[in-house]
C-alpha positions in Angstrom: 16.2 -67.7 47.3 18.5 -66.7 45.0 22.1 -66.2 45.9 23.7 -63.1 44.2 26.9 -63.3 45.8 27.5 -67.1 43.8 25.4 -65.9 40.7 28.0 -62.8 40.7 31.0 -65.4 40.9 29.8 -67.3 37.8 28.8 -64.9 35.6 32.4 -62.9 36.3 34.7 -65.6 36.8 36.0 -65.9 33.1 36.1 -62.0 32.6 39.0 -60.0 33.4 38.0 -57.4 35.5 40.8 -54.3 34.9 40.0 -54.8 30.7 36.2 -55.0 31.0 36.5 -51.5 33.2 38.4 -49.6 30.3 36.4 -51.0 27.6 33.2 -50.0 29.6 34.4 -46.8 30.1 35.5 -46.3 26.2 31.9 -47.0 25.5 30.2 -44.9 28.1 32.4 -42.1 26.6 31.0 -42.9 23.2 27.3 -42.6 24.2 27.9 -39.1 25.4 29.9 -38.1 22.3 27.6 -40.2 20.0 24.2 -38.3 21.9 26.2 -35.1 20.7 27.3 -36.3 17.0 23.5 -37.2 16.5 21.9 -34.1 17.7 20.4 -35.5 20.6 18.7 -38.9 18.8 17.5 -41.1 21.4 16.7 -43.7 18.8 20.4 -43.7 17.6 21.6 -43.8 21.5 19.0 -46.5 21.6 20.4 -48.5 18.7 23.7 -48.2 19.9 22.8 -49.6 23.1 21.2 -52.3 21.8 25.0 -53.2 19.9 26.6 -53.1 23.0 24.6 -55.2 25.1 25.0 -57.2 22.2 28.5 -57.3 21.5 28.9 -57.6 25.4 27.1 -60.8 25.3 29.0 -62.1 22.3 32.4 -61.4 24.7 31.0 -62.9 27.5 30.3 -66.3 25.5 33.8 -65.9 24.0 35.8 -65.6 27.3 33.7 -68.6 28.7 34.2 -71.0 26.1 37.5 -72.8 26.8 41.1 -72.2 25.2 40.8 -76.0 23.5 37.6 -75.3 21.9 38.3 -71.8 20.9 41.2 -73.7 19.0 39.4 -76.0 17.3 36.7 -73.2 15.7 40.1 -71.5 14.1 39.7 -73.5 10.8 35.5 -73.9 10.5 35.7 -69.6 11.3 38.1 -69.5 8.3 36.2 -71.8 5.5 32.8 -70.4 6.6 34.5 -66.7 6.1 36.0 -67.6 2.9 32.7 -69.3 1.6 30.9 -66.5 2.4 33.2 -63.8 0.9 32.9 -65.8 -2.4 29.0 -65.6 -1.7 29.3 -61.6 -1.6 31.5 -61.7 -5.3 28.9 -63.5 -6.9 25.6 -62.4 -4.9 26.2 -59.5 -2.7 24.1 -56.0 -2.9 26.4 -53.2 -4.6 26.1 -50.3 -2.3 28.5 -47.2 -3.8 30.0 -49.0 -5.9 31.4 -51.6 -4.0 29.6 -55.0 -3.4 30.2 -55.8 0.4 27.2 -57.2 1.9 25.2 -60.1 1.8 21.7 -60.4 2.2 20.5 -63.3 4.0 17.3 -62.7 4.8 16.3 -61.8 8.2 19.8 -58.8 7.7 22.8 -58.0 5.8 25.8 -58.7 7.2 29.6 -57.8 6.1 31.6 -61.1 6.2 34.8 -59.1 5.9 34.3 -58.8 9.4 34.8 -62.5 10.2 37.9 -62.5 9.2 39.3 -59.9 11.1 38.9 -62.7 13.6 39.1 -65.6 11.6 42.4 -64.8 10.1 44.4 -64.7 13.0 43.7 -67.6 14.1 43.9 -69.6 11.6 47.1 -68.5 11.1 48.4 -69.7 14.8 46.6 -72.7 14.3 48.5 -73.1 11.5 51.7 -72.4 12.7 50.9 -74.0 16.1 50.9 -77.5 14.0 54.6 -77.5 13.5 55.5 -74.8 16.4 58.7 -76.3 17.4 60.2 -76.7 13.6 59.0 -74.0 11.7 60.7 -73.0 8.6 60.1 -70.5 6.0 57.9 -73.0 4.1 55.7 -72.8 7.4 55.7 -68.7 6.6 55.1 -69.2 3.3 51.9 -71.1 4.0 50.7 -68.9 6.7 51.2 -66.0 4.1 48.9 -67.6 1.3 45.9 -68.3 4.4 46.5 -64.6 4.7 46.5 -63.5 1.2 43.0 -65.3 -0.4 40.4 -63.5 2.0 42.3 -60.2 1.6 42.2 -60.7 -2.4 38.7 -61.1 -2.1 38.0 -57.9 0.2 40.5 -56.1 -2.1 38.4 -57.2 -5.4 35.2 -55.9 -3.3 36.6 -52.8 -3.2 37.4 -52.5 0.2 40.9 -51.5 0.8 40.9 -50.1 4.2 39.5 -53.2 5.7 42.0 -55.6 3.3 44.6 -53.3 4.7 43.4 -54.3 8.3 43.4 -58.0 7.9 46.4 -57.7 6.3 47.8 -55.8 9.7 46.9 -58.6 11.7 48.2 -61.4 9.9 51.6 -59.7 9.5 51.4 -59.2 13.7 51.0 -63.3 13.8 54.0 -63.5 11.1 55.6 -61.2 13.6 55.1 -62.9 16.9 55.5 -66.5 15.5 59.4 -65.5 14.8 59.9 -64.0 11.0 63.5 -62.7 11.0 64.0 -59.1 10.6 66.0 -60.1 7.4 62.8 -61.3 5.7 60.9 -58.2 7.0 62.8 -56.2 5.6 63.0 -57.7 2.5 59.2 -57.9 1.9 59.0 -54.3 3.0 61.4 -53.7 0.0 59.9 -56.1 -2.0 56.3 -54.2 -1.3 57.7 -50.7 -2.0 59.3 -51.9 -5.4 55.8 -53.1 -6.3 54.2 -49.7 -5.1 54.2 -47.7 -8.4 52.3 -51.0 -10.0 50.0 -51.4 -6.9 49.2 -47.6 -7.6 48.6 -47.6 -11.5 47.0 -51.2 -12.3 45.6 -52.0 -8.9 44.1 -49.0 -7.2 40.9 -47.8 -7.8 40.8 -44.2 -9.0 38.6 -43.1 -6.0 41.6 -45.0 -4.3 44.0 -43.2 -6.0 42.5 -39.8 -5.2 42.1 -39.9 -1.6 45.8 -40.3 -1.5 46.1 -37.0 -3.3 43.8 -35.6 -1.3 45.5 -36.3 2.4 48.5 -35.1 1.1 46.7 -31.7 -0.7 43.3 -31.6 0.6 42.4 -27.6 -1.0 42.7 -29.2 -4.4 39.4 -30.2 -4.0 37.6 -28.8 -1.2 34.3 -29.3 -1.6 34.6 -32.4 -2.9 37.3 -35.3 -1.7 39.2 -32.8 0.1 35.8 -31.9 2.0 36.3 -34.4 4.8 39.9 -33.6 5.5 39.7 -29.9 6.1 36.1 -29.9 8.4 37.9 -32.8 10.3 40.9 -30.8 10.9 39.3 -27.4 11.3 36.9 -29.5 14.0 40.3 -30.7 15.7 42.0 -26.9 16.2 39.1 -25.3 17.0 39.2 -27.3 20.2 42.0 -25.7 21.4 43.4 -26.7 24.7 40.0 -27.6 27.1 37.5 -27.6 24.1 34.4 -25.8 23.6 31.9 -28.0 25.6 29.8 -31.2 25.4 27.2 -30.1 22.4 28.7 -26.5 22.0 31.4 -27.9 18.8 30.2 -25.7 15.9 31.4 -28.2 13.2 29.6 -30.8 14.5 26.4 -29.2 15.8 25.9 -27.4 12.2 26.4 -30.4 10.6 30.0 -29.0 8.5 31.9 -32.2 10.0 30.8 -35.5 7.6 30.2 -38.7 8.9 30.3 -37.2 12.8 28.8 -40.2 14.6 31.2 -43.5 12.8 34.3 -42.7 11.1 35.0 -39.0 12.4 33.5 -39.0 15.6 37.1 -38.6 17.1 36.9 -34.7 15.7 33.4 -34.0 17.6 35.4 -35.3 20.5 38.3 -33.4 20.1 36.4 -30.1 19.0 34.3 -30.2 22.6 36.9 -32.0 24.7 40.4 -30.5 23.5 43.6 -31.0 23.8 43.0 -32.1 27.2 40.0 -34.8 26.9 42.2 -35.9 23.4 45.0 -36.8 26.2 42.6 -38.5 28.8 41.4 -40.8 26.0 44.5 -41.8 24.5 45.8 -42.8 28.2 42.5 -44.7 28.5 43.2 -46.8 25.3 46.6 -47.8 26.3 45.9 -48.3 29.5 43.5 -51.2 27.6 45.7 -51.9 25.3 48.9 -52.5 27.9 46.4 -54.8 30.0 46.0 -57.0 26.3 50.1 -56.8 26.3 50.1 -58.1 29.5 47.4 -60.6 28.1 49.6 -61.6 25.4 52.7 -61.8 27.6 51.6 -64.1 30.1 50.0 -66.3 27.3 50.8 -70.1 27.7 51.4 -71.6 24.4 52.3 -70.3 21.2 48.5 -70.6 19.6 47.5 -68.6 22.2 50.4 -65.8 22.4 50.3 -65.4 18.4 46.3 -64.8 18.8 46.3 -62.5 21.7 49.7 -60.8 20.3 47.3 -60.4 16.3 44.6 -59.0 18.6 45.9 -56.7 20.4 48.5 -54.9 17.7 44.9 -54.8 15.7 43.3 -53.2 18.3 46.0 -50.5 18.2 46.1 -50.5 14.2 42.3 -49.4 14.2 42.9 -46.7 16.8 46.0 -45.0 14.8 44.6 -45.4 11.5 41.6 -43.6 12.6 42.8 -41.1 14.7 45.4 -40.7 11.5 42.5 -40.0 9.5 40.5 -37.8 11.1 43.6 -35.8 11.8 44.6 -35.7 7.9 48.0 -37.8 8.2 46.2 -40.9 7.0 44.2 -41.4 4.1 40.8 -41.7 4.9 39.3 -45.1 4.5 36.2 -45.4 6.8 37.6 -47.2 10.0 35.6 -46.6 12.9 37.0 -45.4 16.4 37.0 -48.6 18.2 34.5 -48.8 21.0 33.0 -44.9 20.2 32.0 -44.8 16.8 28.3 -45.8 16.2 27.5 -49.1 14.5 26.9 -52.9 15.3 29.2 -54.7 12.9 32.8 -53.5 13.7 31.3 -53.3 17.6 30.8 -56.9 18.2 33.5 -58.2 16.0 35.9 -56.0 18.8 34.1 -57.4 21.7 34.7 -60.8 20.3 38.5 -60.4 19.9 38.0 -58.6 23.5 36.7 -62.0 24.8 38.9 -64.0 23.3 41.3 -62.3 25.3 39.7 -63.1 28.7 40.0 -66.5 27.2 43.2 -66.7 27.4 43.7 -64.8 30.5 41.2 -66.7 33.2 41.2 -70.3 31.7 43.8 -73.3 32.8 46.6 -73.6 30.4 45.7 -75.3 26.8 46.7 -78.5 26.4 48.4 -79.1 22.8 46.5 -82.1 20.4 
């Protein structure tokens, strides 16, 4: 006879119960939002379950496997996501112009994704090699591991997500002790550079969406088109919304792209004001529970990889939210843990698990 009481205790004893009920409840929220986006589909509702049962299995894995060995996949995560980016700039499928899949056979998959996980930590494994005499050498290293897979996504195109990786490799820089002094220069350094970036490195589609956030009537059936439905979506919502499937943007098909990248504006439009303040609370109420995470870390591989994920986290909500709201330029980042889709689902999760990782396992023992 089988004992569920034990079965219970093993399959939960490496999960962290407060941070699995928030994101459980960030993705129930998107299956109702997402069954409105689509109209009702059942087979996208379908899919999408399918992703999360998937993505929860891939956490579940993660958060079991131990701190030590997590540690030693840090550098075989990184070449394998490097090999395989150079495998998309010499045989991936151009899709819209940009060449950011790879087809290997059975799917296609984005490796771009990898390294939103890869990158981090191989970064505190680097640093977590000399953590007790680091120097700016050490920093200068850590920033090259950064900068080759985000000249690779760049060269794709694929700024937004460059952008991203580029987020959470600063956050490691960050929390493995940069002074403010050399912050602060780079930031100088980076806005000295900007008119170059802008005239020999941006793409003109690039270029124009900047244009766009800043004057969206310039153009507004065309780049602008996104901006304005978004927005209009957003104030029509008023204070207490208009009702689950009662959004007119969404439900006459005005609002682009309503079930991945601006599926926050369906919300907002049938929710309101006040469902747009229940959420937020919801996402930092997970993202406080990965701060305490990150505080109570044990070693500095771990608190520079739980510290990376968690600022991420918080970098994909804003730059979304940003987005859809017309303060950011829009460059397709989903809402994490609503929007529909596999990819950016299960690389989440995995980060997500990594987290329990840290959290439920016995201190990691340096080597």
């Amino acid at each position: 006879m089988i004992d569920f009481n034990r079965l219970w205790h093993y399959l939960t004893r490496y999960v962290d119960n407060f941070l699995l009920g928030g994101i459980f409840l960030l993705m129930l929220i998107g299956l109702v939002v997402l069954y409105s986006a689509s109209g009702g589909n059942l087979g996208r509702i379908s899919n999408q379950i399918v992703n999360i049962a998937v993505a929860l299995t891939v956490m579940w894995l993660m958060a079991n496997i131990p701190l030590q060995q997590i540690k030693r996949l840090a550098l075989p995560l990184y070449i394998v996501g490097i090999v395989l980016l150079i495998a998309v700039a010499l045989f991936g499928e151009i899709h819209n112009g940009a060449r950011r899949w790879l087809n290997i056979g059975i799917t296609r998959i984005q490796p771009s994704e990898l390294l939103k996980i890869a990158v981090p930590l191989m970064m505190a494994w680097y640093f977590d090699k000399s953590e007790i005499t680091l120097r700016l050498r050490d920093y200068a290293g850590a920033t090259l591991i950064l900068l080759l897979p985000v000249l690779l996504i760049a060269r794709q195109p694929d700024l937004g997500t460059a952008l991203l990786i580029t987020a959470s490799g600063f956050y490691v820089l960050y929390f493995a002790g940069l002074s403010w002094r050399i912050m602060a220069g780079l930031l100088v350094s980076a806005a000295a550079i900007l008119p170059l970036f802008w005239t020999f490195a941006m793409h003109d589609y690039q270029r124009k969406r900047v244009l766009t956030m800043l004057d969206p009537s310039q153009d507004p059936l065309g780049a602008g088109y996104h901006i304005i439905q978004s927005s209009i979506a957003i104030g029509s919502g008023g204070i207490a919304g208009k009702g689950w499937q009662k959004g007119t943007q969404s439900q006459l098909d005005f609002l682009p792209e309503q079930s991945t990248d601006f599926i926050f504006a369906v919300f907002s439009e049938e929710f309101g004001l006040i469902g747009n303040g229940l959420l937020l609370l919801l996402y930092l109420a997970v993202i406080g529970r990965c701060m305490i995470i990150t505080a109570n870390a044990p070693t500095q591989f771990t608190r520079l990889v739980a510290g990376s994920i968690t600022f991420t986290f918080f970098t994909y909500v804003f730059v979304n939210m940003g987005m859809v709201s017309g303060i950011l330029p829009v460059v397709g980042v989903p809402l994490p843990l609503i929007s529909y889709g596999g990819t950016s689902l299960v690389t989440m999760l995995l980060g997500f698990g990594i987290l329990m990782s840290i959290q439920t396992h016995p201190k990691l023992v340096k080597t």
